[in-house]
C-alpha positions as a Markdown table, in Angstrom:
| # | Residue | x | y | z |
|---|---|---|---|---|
| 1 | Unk | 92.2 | 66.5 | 98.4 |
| 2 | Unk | 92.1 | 68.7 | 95.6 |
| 3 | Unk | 93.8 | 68.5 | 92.6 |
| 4 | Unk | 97.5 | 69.6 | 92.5 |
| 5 | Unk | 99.1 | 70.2 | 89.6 |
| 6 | Unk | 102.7 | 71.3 | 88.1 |
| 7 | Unk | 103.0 | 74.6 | 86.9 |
| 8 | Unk | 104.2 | 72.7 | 83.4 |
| 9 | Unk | 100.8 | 71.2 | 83.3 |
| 10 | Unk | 99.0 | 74.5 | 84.4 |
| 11 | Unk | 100.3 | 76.1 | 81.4 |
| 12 | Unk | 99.6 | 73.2 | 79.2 |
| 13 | Unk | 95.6 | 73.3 | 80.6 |
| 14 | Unk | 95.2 | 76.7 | 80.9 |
| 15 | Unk | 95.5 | 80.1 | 78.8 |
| 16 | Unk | 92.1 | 82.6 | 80.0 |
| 17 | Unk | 92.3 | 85.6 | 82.1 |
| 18 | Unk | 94.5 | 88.4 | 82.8 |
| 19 | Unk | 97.6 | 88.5 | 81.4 |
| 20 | Unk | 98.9 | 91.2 | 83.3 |
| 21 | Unk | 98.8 | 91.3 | 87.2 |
| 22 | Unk | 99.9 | 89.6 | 90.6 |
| 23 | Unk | 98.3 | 86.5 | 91.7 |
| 24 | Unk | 98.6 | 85.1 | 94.9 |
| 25 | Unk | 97.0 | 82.0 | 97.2 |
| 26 | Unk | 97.5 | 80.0 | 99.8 |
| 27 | Unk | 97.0 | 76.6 | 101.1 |
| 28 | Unk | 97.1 | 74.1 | 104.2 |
| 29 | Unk | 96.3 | 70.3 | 104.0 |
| 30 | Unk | 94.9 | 69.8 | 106.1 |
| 31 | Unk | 93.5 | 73.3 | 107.7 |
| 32 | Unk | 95.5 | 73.8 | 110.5 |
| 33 | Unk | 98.6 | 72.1 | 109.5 |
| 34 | Unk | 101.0 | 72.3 | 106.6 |
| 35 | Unk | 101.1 | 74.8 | 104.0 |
| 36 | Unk | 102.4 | 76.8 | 101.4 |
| 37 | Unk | 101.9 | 80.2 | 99.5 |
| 38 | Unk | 102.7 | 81.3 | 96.2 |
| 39 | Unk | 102.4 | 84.4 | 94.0 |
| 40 | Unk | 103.4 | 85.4 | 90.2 |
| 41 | Unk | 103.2 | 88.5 | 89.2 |
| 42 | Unk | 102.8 | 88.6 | 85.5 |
| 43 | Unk | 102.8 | 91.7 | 82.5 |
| 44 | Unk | 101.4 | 91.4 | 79.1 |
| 45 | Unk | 101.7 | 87.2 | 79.6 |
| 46 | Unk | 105.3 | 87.1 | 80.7 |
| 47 | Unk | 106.4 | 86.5 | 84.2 |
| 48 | Unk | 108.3 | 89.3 | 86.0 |
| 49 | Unk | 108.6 | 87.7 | 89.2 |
| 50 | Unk | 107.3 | 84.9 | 91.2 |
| 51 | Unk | 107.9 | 83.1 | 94.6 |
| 52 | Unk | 106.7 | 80.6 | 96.8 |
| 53 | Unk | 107.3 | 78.8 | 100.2 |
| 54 | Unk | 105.8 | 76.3 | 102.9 |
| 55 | Unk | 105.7 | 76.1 | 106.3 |
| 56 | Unk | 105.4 | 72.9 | 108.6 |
| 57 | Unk | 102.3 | 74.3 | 111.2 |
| 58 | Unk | 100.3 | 77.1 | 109.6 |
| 59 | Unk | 96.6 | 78.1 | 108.6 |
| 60 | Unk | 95.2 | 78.8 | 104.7 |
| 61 | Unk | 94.4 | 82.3 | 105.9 |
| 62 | Unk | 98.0 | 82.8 | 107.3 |
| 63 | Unk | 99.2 | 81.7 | 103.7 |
| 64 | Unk | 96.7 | 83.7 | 101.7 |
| 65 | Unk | 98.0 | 86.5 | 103.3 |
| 66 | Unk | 101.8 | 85.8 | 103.1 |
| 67 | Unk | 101.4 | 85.5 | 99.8 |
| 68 | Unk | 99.7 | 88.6 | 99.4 |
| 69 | Unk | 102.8 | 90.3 | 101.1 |
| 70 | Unk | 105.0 | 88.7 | 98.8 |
| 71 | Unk | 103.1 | 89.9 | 96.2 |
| 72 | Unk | 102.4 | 93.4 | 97.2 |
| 73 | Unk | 106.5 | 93.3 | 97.9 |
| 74 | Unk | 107.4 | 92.2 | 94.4 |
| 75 | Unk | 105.6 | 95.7 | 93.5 |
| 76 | Unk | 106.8 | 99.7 | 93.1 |
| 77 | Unk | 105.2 | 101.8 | 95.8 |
| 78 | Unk | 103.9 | 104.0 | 92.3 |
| 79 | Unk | 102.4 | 101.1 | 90.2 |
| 80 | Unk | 99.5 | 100.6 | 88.9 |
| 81 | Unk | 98.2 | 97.1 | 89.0 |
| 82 | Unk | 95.6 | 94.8 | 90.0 |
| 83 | Unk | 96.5 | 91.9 | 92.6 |
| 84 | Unk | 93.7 | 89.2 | 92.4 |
| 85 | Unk | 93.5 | 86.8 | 95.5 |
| 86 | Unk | 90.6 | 84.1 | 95.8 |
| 87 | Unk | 90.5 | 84.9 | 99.3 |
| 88 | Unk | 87.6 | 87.2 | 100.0 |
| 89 | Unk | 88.4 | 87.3 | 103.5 |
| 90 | Unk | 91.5 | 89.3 | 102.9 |
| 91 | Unk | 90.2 | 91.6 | 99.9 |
| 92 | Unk | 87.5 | 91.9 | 103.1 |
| 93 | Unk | 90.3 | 92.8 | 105.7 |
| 94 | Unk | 92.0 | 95.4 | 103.4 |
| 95 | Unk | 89.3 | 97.1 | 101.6 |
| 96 | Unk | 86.1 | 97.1 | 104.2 |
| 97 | Unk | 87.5 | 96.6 | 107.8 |
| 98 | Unk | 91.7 | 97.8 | 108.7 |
| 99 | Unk | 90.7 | 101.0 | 108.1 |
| 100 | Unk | 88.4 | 101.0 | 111.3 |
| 101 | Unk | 90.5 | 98.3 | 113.0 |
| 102 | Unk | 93.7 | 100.8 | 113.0 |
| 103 | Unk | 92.0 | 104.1 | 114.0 |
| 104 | Unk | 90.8 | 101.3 | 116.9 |
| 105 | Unk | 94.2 | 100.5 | 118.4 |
| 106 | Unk | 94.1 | 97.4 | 116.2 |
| 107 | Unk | 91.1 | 96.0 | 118.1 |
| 108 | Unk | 87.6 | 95.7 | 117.1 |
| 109 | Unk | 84.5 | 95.1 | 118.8 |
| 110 | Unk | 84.0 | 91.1 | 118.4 |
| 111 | Unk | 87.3 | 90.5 | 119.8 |
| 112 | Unk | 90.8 | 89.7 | 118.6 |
| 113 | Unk | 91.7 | 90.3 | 115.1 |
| 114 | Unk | 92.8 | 86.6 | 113.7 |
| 115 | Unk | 97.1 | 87.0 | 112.3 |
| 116 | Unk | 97.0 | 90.5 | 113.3 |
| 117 | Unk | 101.4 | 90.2 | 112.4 |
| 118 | Unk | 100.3 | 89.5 | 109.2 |
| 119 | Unk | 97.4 | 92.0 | 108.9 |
| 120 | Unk | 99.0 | 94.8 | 110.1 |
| 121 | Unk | 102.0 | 93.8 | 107.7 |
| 122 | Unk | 100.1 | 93.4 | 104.5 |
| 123 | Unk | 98.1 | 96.9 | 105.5 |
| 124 | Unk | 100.9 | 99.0 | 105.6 |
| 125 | Unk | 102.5 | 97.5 | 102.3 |
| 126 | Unk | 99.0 | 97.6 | 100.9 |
| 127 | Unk | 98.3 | 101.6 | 101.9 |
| 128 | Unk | 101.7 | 102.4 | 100.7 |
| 129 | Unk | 100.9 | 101.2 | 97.2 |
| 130 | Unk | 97.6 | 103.0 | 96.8 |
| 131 | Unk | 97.6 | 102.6 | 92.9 |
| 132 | Unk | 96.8 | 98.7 | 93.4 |
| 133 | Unk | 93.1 | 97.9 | 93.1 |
| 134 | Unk | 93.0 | 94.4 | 95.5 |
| 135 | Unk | 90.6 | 92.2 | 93.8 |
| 136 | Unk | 88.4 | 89.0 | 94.6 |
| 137 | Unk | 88.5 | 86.1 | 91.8 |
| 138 | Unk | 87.0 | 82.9 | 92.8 |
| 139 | Unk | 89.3 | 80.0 | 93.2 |
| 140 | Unk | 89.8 | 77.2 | 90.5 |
| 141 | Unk | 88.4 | 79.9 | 88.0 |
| 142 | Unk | 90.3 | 78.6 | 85.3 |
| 143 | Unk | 92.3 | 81.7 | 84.8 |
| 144 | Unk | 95.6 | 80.9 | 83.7 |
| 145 | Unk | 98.1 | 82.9 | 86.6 |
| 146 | Unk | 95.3 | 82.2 | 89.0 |
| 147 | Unk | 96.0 | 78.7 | 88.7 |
| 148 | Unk | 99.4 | 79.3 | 88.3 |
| 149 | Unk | 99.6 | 80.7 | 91.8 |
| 150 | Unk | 97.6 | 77.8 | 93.1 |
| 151 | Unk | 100.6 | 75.7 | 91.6 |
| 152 | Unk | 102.7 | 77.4 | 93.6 |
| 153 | Unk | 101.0 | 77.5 | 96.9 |
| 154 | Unk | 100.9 | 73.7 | 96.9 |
| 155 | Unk | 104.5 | 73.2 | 95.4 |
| 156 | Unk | 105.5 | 71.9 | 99.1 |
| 157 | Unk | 102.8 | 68.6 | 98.2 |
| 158 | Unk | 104.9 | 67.7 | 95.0 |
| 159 | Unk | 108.4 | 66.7 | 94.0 |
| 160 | Unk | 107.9 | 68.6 | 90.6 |
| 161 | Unk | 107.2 | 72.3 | 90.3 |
């Protein structure tokens, strides 16, 4: 199991990156099973808004992409911001392949499109904010809000924030 730490001892350990942004991520121990999701969306080092939540059957990728919902939410429809994700699945989905997949009927050639609720959710939010550049960071980068948004995503495996 990886590590899991409080967001007191994130902020303590950590202190590179972006200091302006959204963050989001998403976990399930094990994968299915329970998880959690979590997002902070930050400006010049100060938080502006963050959330998180679990839920008792789930999948990483459902989580990665509630929290990118929550994230892309927390945002004006006119802003412009990066939201940085270490799941390149989704920057994947958004960026390369709903385009195609929504001309399609929501279908696409390999067969069924995996959370297509949550997809076609995050999409519309995502296309309605077309200022936001969605971008790829590897996880456990040692960013400061990216690991602050791990925090949060497994929140649900601690008794301390």
């Amino acid at each position: 199991m990886q590590e899991s730490l409080t967001i007191r001892e994130v902020l303590l350990r950590y202190a590179d990156g972006p200091q302006s942004g959204v963050f989001t991520d998403g976990s399930s121990r094990p994968n299915p099973g329970p998880g959690g999701w979590g997002m902070v969306y930050v400006k010049d080092g100060e938080i502006i808004k963050q959330e998180y939540g679990h839920v008792e059957e789930t999948t990483n990728n459902r989580m990665e992409l509630t929290g990118i919902i929550r994230g892309l939410n927390a945002i004006s429809q006119d802003e412009e911001i990066d939201l940085y994700t270490d799941s390149e699945l989704c920057v994947n989905t958004f960026t390369k392949w709903a385009d195609n997949w929504a001309k399609n009927g929501w279908k696409r050639k390999t067969g069924p499109i995996a959370n297509l609720d949550l997809v076609k959710e995050a999409y519309a939010l995502y296309k309605s904010r077309p200022k936001v550049k969605l971008k790829w960071i590897k996880a456990h980068n040692g960013w400061l809000w990216n690991e602050y948004a791990d925090s949060l995503s497994t929140a649900w495996t601690r008794e301390e924030l």
